[in-house]
NUMARPA-976512 format. One record per residue (C-alpha): residue in three letters; x, y, z; residue number from 1. Coordinates in Angstrom, 1 decimal, padded with zeros to 4 digits. Layout:
// NUMARPA-976512
<res->ALA; east->X; north->Y; up->Z; n->NUM>
...
// end
This chain:
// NUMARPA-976512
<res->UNK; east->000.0; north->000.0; up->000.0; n->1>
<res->UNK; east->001.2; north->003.2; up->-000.9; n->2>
<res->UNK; east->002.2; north->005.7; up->001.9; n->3>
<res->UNK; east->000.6; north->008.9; up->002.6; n->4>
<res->UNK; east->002.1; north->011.6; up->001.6; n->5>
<res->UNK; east->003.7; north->014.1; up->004.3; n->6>
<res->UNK; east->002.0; north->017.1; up->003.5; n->7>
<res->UNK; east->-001.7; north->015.6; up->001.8; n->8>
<res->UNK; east->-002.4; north->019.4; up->000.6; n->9>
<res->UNK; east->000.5; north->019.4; up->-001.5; n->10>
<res->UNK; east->-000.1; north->017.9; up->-005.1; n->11>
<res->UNK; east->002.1; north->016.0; up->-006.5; n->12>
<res->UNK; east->002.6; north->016.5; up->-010.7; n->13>
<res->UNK; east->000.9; north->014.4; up->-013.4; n->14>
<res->UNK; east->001.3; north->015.0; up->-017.6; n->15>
<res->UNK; east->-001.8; north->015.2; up->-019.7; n->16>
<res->UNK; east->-001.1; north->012.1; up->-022.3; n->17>
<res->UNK; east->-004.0; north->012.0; up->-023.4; n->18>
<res->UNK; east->-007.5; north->013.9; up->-024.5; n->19>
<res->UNK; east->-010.8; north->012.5; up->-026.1; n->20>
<res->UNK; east->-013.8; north->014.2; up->-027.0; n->21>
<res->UNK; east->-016.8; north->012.5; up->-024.8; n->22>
<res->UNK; east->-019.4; north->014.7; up->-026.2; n->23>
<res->UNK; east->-019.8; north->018.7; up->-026.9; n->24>
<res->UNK; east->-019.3; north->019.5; up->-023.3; n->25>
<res->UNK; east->-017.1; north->016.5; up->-021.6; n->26>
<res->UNK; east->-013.9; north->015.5; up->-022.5; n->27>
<res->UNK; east->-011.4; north->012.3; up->-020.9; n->28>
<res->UNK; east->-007.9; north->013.3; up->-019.7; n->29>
<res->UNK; east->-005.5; north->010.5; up->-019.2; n->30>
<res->UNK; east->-002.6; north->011.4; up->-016.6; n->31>
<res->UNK; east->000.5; north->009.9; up->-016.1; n->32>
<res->UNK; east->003.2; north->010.6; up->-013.4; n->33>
<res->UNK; east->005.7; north->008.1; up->-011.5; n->34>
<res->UNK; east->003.7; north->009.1; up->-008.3; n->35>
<res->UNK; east->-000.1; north->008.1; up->-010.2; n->36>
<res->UNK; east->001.8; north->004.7; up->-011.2; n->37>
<res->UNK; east->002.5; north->003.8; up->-007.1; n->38>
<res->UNK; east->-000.9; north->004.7; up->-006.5; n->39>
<res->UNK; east->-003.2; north->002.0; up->-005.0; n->40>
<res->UNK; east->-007.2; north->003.1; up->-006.0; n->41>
<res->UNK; east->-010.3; north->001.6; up->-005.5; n->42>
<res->UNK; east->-013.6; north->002.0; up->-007.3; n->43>
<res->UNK; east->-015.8; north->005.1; up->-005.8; n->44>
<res->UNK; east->-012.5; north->007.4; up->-004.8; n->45>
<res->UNK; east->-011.7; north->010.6; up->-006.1; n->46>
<res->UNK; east->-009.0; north->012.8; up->-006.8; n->47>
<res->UNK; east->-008.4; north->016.5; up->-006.5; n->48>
<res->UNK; east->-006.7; north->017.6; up->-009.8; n->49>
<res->UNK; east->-004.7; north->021.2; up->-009.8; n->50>
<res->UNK; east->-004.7; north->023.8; up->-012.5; n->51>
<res->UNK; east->-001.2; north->026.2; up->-010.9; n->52>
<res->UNK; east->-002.4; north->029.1; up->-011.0; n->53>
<res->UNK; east->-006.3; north->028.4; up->-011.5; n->54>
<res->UNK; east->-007.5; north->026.5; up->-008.8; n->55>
<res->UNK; east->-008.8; north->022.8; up->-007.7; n->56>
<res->UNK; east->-011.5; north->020.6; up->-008.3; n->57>
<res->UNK; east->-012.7; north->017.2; up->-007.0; n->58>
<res->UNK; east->-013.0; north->014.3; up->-009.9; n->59>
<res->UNK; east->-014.4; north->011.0; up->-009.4; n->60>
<res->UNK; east->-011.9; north->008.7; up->-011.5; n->61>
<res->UNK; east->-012.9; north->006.4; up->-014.4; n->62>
<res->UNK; east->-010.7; north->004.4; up->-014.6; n->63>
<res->UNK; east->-007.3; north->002.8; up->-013.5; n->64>
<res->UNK; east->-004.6; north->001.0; up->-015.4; n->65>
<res->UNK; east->-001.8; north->000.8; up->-013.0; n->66>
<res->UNK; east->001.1; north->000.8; up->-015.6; n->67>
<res->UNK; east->000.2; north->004.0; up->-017.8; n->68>
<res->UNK; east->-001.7; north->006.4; up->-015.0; n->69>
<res->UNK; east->-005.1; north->007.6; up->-014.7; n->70>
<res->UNK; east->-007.8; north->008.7; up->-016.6; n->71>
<res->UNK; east->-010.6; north->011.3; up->-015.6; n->72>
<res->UNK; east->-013.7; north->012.5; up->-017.1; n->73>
<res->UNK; east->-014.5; north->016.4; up->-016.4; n->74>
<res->UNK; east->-017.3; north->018.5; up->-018.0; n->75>
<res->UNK; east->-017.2; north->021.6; up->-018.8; n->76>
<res->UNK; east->-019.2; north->023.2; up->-016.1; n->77>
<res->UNK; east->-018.5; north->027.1; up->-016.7; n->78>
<res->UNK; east->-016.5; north->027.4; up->-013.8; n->79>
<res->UNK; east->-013.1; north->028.7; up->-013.5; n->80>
<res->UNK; east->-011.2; north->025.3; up->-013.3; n->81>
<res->UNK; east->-013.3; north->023.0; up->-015.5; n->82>
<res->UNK; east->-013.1; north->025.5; up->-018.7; n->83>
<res->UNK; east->-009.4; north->026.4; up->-018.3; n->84>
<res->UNK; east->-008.9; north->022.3; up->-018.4; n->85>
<res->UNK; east->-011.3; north->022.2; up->-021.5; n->86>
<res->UNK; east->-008.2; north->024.5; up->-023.2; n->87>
<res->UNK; east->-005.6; north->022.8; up->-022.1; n->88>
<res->UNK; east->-003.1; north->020.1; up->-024.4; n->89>
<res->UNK; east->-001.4; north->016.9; up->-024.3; n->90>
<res->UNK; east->002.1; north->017.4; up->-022.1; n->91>
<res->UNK; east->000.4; north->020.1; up->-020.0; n->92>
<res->UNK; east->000.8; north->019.6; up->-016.9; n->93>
<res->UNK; east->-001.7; north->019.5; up->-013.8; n->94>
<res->UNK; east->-001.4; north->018.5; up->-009.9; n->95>
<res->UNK; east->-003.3; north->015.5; up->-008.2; n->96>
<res->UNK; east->-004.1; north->014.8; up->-004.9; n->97>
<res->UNK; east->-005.3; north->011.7; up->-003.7; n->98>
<res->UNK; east->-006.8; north->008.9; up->-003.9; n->99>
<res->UNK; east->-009.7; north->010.4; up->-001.5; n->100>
<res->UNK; east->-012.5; north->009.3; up->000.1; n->101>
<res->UNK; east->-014.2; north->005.8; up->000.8; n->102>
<res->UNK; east->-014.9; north->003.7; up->-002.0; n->103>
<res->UNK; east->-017.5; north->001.3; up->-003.1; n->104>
<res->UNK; east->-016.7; north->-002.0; up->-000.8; n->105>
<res->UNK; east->-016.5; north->-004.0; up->-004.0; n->106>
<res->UNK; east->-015.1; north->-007.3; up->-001.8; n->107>
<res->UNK; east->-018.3; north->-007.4; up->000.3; n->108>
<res->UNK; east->-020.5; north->-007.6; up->-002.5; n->109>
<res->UNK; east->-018.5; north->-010.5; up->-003.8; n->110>
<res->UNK; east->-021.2; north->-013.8; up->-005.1; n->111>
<res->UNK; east->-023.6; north->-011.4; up->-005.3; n->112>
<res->UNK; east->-025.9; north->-010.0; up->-008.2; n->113>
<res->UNK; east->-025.2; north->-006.3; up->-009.6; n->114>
<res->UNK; east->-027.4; north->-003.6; up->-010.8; n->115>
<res->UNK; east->-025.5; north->-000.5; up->-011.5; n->116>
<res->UNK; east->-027.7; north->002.4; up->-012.3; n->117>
<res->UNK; east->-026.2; north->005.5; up->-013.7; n->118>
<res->UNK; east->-027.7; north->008.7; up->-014.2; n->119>
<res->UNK; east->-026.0; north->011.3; up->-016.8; n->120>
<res->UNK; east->-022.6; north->011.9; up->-016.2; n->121>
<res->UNK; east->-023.0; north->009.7; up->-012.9; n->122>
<res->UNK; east->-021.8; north->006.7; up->-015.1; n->123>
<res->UNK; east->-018.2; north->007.8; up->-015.0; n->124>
<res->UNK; east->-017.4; north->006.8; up->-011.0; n->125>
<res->UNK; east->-019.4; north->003.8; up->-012.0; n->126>
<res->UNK; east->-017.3; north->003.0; up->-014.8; n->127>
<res->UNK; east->-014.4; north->001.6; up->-013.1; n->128>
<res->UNK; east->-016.9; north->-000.4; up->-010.5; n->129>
<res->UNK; east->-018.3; north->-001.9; up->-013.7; n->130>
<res->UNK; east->-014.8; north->-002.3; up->-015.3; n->131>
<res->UNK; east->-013.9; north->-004.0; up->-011.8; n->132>
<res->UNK; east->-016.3; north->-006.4; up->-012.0; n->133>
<res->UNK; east->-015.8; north->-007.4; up->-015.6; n->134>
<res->UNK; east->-012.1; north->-007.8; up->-014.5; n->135>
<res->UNK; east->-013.0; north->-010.0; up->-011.6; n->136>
<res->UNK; east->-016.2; north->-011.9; up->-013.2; n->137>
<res->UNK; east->-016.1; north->-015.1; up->-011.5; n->138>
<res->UNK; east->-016.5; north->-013.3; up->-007.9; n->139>
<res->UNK; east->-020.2; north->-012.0; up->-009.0; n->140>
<res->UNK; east->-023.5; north->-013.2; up->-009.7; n->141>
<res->UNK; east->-025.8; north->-011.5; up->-012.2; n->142>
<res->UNK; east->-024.6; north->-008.4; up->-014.0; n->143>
<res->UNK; east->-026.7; north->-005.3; up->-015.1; n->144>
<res->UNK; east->-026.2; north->-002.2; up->-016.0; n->145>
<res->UNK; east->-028.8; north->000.4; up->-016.4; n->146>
<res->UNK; east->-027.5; north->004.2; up->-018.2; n->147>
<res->UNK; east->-030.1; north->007.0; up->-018.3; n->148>
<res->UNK; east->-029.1; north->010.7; up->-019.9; n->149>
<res->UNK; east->-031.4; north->013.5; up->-021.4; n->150>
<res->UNK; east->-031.0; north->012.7; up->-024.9; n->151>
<res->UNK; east->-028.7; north->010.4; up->-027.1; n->152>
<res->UNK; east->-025.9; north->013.2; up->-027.8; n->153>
<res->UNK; east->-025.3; north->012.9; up->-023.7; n->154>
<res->UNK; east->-024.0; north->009.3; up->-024.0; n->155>
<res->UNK; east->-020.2; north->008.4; up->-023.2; n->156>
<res->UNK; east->-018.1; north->006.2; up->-023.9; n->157>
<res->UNK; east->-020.9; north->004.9; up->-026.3; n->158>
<res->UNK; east->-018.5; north->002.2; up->-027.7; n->159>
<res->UNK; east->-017.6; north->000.3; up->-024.7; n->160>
<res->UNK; east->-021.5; north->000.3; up->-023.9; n->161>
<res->UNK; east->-021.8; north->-001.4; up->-026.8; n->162>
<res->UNK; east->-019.2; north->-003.6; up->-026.3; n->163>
<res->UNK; east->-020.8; north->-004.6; up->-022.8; n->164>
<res->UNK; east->-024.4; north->-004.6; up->-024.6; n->165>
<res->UNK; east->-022.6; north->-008.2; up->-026.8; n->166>
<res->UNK; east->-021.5; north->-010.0; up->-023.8; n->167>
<res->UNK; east->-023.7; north->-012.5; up->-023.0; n->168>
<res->UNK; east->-022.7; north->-012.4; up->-018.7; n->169>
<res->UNK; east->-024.3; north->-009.1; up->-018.9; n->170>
<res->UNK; east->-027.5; north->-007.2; up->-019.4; n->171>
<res->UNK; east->-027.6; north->-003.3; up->-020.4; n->172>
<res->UNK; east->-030.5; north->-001.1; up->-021.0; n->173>
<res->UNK; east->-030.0; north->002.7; up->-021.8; n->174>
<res->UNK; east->-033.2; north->005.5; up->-021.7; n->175>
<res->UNK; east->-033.2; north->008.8; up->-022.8; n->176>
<res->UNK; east->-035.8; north->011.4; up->-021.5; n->177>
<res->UNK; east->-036.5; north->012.6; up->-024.6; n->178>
<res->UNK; east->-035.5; north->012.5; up->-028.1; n->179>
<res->UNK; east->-036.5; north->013.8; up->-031.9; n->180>
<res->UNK; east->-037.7; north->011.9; up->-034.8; n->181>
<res->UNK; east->-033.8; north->012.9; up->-036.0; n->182>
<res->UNK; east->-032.3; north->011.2; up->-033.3; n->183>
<res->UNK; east->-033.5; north->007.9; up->-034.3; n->184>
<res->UNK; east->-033.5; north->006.2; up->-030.9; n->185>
<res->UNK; east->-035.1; north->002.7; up->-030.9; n->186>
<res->UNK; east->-034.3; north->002.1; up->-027.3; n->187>
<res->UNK; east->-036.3; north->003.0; up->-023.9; n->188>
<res->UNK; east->-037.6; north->006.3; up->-023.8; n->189>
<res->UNK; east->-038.8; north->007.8; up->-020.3; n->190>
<res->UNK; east->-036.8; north->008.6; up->-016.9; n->191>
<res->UNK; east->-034.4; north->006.0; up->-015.5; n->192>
<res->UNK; east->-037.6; north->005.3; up->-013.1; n->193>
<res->UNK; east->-039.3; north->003.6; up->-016.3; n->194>
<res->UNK; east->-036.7; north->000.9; up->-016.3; n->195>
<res->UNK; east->-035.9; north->000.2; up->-012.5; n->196>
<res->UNK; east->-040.0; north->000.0; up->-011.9; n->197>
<res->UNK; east->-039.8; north->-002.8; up->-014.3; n->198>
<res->UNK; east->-036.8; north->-004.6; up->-012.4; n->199>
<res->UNK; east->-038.9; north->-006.9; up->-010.5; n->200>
<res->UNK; east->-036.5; north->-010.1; up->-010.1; n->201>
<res->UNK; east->-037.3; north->-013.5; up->-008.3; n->202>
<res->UNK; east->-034.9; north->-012.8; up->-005.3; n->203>
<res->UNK; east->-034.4; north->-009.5; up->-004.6; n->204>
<res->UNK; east->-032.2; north->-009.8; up->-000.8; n->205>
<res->UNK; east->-029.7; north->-011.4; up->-003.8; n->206>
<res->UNK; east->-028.8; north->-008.6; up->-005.5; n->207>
<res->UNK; east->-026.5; north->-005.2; up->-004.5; n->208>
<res->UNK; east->-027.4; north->-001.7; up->-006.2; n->209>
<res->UNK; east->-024.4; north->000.5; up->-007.2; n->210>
<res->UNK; east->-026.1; north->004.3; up->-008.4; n->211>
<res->UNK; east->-024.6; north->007.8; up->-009.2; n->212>
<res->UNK; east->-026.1; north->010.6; up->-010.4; n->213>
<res->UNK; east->-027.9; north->014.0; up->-009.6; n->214>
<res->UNK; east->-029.0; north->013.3; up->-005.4; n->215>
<res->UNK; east->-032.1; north->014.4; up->-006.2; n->216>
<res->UNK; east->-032.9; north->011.4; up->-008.8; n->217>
<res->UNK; east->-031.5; north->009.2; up->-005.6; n->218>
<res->UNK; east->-034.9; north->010.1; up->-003.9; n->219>
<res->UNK; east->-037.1; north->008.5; up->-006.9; n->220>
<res->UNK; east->-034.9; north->005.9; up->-007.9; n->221>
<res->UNK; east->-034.8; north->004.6; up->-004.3; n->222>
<res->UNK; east->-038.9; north->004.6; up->-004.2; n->223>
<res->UNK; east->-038.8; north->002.7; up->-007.1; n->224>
<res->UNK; east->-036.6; north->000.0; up->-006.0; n->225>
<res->UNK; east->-038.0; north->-000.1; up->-002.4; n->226>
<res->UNK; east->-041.4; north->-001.1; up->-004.0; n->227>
<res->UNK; east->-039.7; north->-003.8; up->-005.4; n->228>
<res->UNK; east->-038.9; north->-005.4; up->-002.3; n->229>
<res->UNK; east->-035.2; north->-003.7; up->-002.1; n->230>
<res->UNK; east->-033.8; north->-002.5; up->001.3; n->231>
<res->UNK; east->-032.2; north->001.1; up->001.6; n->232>
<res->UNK; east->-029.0; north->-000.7; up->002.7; n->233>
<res->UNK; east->-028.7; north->-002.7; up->-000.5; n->234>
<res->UNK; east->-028.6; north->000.0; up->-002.5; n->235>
<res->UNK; east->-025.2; north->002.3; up->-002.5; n->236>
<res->UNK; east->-024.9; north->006.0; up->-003.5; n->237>
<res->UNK; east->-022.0; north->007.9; up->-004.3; n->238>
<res->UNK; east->-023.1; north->011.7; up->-003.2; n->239>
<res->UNK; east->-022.0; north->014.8; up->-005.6; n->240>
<res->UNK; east->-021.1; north->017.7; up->-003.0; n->241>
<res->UNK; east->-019.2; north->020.9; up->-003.1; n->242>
<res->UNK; east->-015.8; north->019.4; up->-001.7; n->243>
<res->UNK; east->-012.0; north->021.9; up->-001.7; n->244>
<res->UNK; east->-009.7; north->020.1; up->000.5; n->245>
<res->UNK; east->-011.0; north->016.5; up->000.1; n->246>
<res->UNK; east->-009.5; north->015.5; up->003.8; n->247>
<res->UNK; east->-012.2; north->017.5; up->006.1; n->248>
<res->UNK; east->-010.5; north->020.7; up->006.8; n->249>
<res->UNK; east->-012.8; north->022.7; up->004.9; n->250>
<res->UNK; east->-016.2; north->022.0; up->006.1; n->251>
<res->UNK; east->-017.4; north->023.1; up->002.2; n->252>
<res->UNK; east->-018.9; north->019.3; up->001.6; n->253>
<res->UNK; east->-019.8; north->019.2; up->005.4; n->254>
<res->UNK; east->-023.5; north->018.3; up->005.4; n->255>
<res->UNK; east->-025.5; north->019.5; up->008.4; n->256>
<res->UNK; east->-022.5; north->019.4; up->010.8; n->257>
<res->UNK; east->-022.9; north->015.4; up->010.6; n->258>
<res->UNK; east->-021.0; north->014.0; up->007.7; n->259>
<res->UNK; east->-018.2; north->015.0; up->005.8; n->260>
<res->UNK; east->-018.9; north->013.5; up->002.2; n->261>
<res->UNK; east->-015.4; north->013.6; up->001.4; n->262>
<res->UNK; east->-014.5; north->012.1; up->004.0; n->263>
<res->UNK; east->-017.2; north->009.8; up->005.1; n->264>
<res->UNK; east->-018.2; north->009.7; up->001.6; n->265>
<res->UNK; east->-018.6; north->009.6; up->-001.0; n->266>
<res->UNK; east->-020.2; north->006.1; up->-001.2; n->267>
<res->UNK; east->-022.7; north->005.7; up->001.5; n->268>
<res->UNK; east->-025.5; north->003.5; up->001.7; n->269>
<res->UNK; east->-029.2; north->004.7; up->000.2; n->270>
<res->UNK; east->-030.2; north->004.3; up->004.0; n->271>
<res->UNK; east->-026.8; north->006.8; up->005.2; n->272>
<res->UNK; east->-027.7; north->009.3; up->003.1; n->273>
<res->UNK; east->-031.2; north->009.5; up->003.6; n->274>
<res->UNK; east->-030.7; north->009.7; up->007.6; n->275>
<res->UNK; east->-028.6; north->013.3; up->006.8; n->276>
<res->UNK; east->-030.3; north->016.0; up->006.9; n->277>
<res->UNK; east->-030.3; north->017.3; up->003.5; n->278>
<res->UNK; east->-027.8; north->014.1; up->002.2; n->279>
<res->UNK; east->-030.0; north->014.1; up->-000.7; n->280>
<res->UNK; east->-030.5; north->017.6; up->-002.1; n->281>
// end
């Protein structure tokens, strides 16, 4: 296990190698640095990446592959940080700091089914849970994957969906809220909601729910599992809050003086986040 680092506020560097397009707003930075190839990560963490001179954000990481760095996902918001990384170029250079945060507790779920339900861009911390599982197939049961975004432009990483949507140990269904006749979508139409109230299975204490997305769709997507006979605690959130230091200094992603969500966070169980005042807003 890699050692902490003395000083946890200071980053340590990391070179852009490499940038993709996701969609018009969202683009995929892979990083590389001697220090990112030490680094021991697990599913659910984040890091905090540094623009010198700009300022610090908190990204949930996609993916790992321990011999050639990390890659991150970051959309364009319109804030300071997020739109100076939009301009920046392969062999720029930006600071990390982490891994942070608890992860998903991917060994306890081990021999049991999996139904990961992402919401919009909430399929990126997922990603590497998913990728995790498909590394490690023969410690799970069952394997589905549910993606919901506004309309089809808002898909990512489209072709390794579809790569996923030919293997036959796993199920995928994708919705959009909406879409044109010039969109040409012949999948599910309708909220996310339209295809968990239809997940009805046989055994339902078998099965672990991994979800991210907006809080708020946390609310309705946990109503519609619960009246399929799912328990709050089988279901497991990872909470989008307003974190800076990432180690519980701050207080920014401090919810109600309770729960630090970088800290405590920010995987918590359906049931956690629902017993913090305002966990889910």
């Amino acid at each position: 296990m890699r050692k902490p680092r003395e000083n946890p506020y200071i980053p340590f560097d990391a070179t852009i190698t490499k940038i993709v397009d996701l969609n018009e707003e969202s683009k995929s930075f892979h990083l590389d640095s001697s220090e990112l190839r030490k680094m021991i990560y697990q599913p659910g963490q984040f890091i905090q990446v540094t623009v010198y001179g700009v300022g610090e954000v908190a990204i949930g990481i996609t993916d790992t592959i321990y011999d050639e760095g990390f890659e991150v996902a970051i959309r364009n918001t319109g804030g300071r940080v997020t739109s100076y990384l939009h301009t920046m170029k392969v062999g720029d250079i930006v600071g990390i700091r982490g891994p942070l945060g608890k992860p998903f507790p991917m060994d306890d779920f081990k021999g049991k089914n999996l139904l990961f339900i992402c919401a919009g861009i909430g399929f990126w911390p997922i990603r590497a849970c998913i990728k995790h599982v498909i590394n490690h197939r023969e410690d799970y049961g069952k394997l589905l994957a549910i993606f919901g975004v506004r309309n089809p432009s808002l898909f990512t990483y489209t072709d390794e969906i579809e790569s996923w949507m030919s293997r036959e140990d796993m199920k995928v269904q994708r919705t959009v809220d909406s879409c044109s006749d010039e969109d040409c979508w012949d999948e599910n139409v309708g909220l996310i909601t339209s295809l968990t109230d239809d997940f009805k299975p046989q055994n339902p204490e078998d099965w672990i729910i991994l979800c991210c997305g907006p809080p708020v769709a946390f609310k309705f997507i946990g109503e519609s599992l619960n009246k399929n006979g799912f328990n709050d605690d089988q279901i497991w959130v990872s909470l989008e809050r307003k974190m800076k230091c990432g180690i519980g200094k701050c207080n920014h992603c401090l919810i109600h003086g309770t729960r630090y969500v970088c800290m405590d966070g920010p995987v918590f169980t359906l049931g956690e986040a629902r017993d913090m005042p305002g966990g889910l807003d």
